[in-house]
C-alpha positions as a Markdown table, in Angstrom:
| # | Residue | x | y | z |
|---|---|---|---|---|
| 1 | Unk | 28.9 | 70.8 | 1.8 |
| 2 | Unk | 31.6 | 70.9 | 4.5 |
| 3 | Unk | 31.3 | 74.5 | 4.5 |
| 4 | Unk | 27.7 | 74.7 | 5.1 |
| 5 | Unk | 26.6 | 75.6 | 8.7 |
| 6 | Unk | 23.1 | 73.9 | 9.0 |
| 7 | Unk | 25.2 | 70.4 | 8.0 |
| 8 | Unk | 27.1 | 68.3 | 10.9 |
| 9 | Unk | 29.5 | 65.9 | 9.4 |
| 10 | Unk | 29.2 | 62.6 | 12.0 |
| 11 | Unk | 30.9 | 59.5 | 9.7 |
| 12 | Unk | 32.7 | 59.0 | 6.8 |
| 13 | Unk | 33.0 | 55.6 | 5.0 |
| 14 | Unk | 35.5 | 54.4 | 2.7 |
| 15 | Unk | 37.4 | 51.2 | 1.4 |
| 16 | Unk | 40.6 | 52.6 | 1.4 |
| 17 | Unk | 41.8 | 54.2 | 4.7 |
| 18 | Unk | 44.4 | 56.7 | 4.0 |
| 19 | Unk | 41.1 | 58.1 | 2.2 |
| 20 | Unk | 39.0 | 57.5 | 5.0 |
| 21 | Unk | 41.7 | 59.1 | 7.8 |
| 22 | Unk | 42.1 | 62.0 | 4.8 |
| 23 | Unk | 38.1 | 62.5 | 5.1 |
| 24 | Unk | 38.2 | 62.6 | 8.8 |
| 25 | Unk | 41.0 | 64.6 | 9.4 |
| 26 | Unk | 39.3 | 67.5 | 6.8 |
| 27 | Unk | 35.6 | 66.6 | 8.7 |
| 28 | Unk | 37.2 | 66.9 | 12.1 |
| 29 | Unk | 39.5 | 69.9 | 11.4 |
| 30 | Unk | 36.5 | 71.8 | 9.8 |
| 31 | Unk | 34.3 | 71.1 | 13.0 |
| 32 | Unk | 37.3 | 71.2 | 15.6 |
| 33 | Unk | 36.3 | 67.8 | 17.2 |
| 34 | Unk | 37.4 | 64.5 | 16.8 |
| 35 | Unk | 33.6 | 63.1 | 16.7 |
| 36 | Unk | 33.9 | 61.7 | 13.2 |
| 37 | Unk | 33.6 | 58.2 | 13.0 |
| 38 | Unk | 35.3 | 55.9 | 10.1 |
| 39 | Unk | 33.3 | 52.7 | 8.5 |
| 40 | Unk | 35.5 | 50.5 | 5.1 |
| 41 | Unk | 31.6 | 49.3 | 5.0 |
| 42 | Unk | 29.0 | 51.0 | 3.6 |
| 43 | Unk | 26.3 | 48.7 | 4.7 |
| 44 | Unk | 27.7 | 48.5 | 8.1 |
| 45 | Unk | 27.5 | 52.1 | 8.3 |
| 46 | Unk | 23.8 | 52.7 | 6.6 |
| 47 | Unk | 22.9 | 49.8 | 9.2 |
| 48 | Unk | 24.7 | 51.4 | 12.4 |
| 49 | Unk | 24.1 | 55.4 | 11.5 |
| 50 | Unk | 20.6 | 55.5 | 12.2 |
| 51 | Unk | 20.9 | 59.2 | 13.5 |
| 52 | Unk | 22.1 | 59.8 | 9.8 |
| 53 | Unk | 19.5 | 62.1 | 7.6 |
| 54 | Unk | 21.6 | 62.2 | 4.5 |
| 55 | Unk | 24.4 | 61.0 | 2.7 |
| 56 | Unk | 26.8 | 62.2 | -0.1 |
| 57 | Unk | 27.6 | 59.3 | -2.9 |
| 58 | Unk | 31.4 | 59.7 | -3.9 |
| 59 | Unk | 32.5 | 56.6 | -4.5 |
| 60 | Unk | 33.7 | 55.1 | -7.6 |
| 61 | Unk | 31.2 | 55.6 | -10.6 |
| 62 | Unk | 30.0 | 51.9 | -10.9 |
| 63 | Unk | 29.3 | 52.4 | -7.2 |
| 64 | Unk | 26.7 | 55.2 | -7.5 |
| 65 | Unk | 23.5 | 53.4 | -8.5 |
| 66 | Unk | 24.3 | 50.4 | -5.8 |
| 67 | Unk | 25.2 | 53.0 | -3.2 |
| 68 | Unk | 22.3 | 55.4 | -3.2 |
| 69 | Unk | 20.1 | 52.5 | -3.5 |
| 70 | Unk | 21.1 | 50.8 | -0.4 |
| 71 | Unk | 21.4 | 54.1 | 1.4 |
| 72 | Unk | 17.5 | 55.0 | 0.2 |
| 73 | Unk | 16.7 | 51.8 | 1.5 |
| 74 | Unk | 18.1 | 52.9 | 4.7 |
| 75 | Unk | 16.5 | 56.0 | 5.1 |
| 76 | Unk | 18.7 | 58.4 | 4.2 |
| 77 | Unk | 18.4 | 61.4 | 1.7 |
| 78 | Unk | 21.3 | 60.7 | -1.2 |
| 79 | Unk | 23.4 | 63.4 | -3.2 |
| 80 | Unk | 25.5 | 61.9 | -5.4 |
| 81 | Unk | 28.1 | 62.8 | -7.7 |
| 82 | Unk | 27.6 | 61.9 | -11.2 |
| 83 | Unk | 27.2 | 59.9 | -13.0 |
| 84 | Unk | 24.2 | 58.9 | -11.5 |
| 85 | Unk | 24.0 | 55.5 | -12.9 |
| 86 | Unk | 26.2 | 53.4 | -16.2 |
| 87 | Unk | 23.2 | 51.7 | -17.4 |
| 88 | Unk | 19.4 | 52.8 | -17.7 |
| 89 | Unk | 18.3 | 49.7 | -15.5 |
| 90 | Unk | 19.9 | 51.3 | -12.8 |
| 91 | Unk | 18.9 | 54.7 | -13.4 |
| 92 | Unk | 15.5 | 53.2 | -13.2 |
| 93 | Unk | 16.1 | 51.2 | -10.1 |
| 94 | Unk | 17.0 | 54.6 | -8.2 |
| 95 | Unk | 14.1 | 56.7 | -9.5 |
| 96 | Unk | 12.1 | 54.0 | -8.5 |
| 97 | Unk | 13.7 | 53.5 | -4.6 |
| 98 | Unk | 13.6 | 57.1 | -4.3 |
| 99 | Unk | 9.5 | 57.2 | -5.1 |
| 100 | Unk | 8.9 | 53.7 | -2.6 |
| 101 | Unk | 11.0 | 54.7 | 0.2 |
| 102 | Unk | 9.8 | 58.7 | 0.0 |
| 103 | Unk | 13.6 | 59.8 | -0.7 |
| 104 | Unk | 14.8 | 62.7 | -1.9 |
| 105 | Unk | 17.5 | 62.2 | -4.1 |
| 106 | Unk | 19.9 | 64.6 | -6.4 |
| 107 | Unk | 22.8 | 63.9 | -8.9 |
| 108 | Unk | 25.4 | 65.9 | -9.6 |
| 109 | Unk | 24.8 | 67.1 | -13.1 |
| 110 | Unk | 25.9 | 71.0 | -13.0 |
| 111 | Unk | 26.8 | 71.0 | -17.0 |
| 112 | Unk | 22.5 | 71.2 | -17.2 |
| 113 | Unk | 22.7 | 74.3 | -16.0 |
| 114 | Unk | 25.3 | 75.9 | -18.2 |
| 115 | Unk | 23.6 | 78.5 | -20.5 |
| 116 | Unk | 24.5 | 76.5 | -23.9 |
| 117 | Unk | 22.8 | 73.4 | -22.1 |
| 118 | Unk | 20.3 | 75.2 | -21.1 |
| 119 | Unk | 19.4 | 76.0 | -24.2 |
| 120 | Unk | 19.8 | 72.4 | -26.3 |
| 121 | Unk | 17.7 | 71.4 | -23.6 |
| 122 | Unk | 14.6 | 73.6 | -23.9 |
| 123 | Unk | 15.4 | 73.2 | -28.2 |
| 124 | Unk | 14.5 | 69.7 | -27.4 |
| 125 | Unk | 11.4 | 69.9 | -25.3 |
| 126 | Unk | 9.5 | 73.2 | -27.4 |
| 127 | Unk | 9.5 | 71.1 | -30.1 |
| 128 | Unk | 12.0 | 73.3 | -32.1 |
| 129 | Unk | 14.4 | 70.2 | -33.0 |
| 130 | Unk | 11.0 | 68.2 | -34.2 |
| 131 | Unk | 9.9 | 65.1 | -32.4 |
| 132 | Unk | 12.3 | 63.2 | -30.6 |
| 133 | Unk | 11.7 | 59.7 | -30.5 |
| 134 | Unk | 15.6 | 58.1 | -29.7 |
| 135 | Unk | 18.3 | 59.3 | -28.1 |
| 136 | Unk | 21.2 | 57.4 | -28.0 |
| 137 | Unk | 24.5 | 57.8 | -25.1 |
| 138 | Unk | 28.0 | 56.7 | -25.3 |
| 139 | Unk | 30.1 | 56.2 | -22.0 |
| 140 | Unk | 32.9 | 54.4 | -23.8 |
| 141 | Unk | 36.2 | 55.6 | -23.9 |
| 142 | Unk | 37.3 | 58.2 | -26.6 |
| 143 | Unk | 37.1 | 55.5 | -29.5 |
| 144 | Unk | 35.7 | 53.1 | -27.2 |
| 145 | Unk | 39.1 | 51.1 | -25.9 |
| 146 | Unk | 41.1 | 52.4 | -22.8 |
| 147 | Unk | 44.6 | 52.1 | -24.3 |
| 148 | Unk | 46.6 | 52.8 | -20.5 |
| 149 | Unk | 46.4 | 49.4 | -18.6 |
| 150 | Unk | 48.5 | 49.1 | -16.0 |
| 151 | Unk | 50.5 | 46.0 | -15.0 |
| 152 | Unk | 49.2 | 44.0 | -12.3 |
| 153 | Unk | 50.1 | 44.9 | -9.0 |
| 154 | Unk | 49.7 | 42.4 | -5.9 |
| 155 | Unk | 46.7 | 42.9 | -3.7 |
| 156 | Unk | 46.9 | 45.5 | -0.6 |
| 157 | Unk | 46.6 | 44.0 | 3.0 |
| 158 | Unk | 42.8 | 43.8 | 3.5 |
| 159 | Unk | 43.3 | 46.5 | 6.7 |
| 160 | Unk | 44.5 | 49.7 | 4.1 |
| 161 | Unk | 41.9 | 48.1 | 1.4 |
| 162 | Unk | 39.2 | 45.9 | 0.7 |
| 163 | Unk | 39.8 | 45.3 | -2.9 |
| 164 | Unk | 36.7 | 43.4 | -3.3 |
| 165 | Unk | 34.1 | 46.0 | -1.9 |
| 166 | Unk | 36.1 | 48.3 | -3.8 |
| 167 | Unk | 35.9 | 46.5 | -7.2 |
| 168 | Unk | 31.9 | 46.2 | -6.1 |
| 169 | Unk | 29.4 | 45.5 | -9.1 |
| 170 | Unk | 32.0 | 45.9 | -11.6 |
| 171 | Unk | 32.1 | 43.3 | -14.1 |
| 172 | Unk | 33.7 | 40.2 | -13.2 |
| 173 | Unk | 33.7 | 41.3 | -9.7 |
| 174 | Unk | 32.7 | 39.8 | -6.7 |
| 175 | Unk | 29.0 | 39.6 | -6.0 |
| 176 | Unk | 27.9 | 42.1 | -3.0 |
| 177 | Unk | 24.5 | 41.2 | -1.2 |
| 178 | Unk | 22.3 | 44.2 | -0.9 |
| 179 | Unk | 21.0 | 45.1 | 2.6 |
């Protein structure tokens, strides 16, 4: 979207700042300007950027649902990467904040455009695979265990991340007050 001429880049927002100087430096070298402002807090920024129309959701994938949410809420238009959502609450919980604050919201789901998708997909609604009556999804890892953990590594300062904002509504994290 950088490279799109009718869009002005004015903030970026990020826990981690050498991402968040990384975004701005990209944002302000494609615009030649140094306008663009750097929030670690999303809902400080959805709260201060009222001269915002739309954001772009590219945080961390149990972020996604919580983020566009809150950013609906705000008044902004959301794109967001996929996926849109880990659980179908949540999916449900956007649709629905999309429809009560008049939003217009988007994921990122380019594969459904692919041909061979494309296909599968219109199988399924003519009819041609029969009736449909459950589908199931599977978001776990290969055979369902992530086998790579990672010793433990001692917190960052809070000033170059804020671990808790970062870990979010992750399981067993913190708890994060919506807006």
């Amino acid at each position: 979207m950088l490279a799109m001429r009718d869009v002005q880049w004015v903030a970026v927002c990020d826990v981690l700042k050498r991402q968040r100087q990384a975004a701005k430096n990209l944002v302000d070298t494609k615009q030649g300007t140094q306008d663009c402002v750097m929030y670690s807090d999303l809902r400080e920024f959805l709260a201060e950027r009222t001269d915002v129309d739309a954001v772009l959701i590219a945080t961390g994938d149990r972020w996604h649902a919580l983020a566009s949410v809150l950013a609906m809420r705000a008044g902004k238009d959301v794109y967001c990467e996929k996926p849109a959502c880990l659980t179908m609450a949540q999916g449900q919980m956007v649709v629905e904040t999309a429809r009560r604050y008049g939003r217009v919201y988007q994921t990122g789901a380019q594969r459904l455009s692919e041909p061979h998708h494309v296909f599968a997909i219109e199988m399924a609604r003519s009819g041609r695979l029969g009736q449909v009556h459950t589908a199931y999804a599977d978001i776990r890892w290969r055979d369902g265990l992530l086998h790579d953990w990672l010793p433990a590594e001692p917190e960052p300062p809070k000033d170059e991340l804020d671990w808790d904002a970062w870990v979010g509504p992750a399981p067993g994290g913190p708890t994060i007050a919506p807006m």
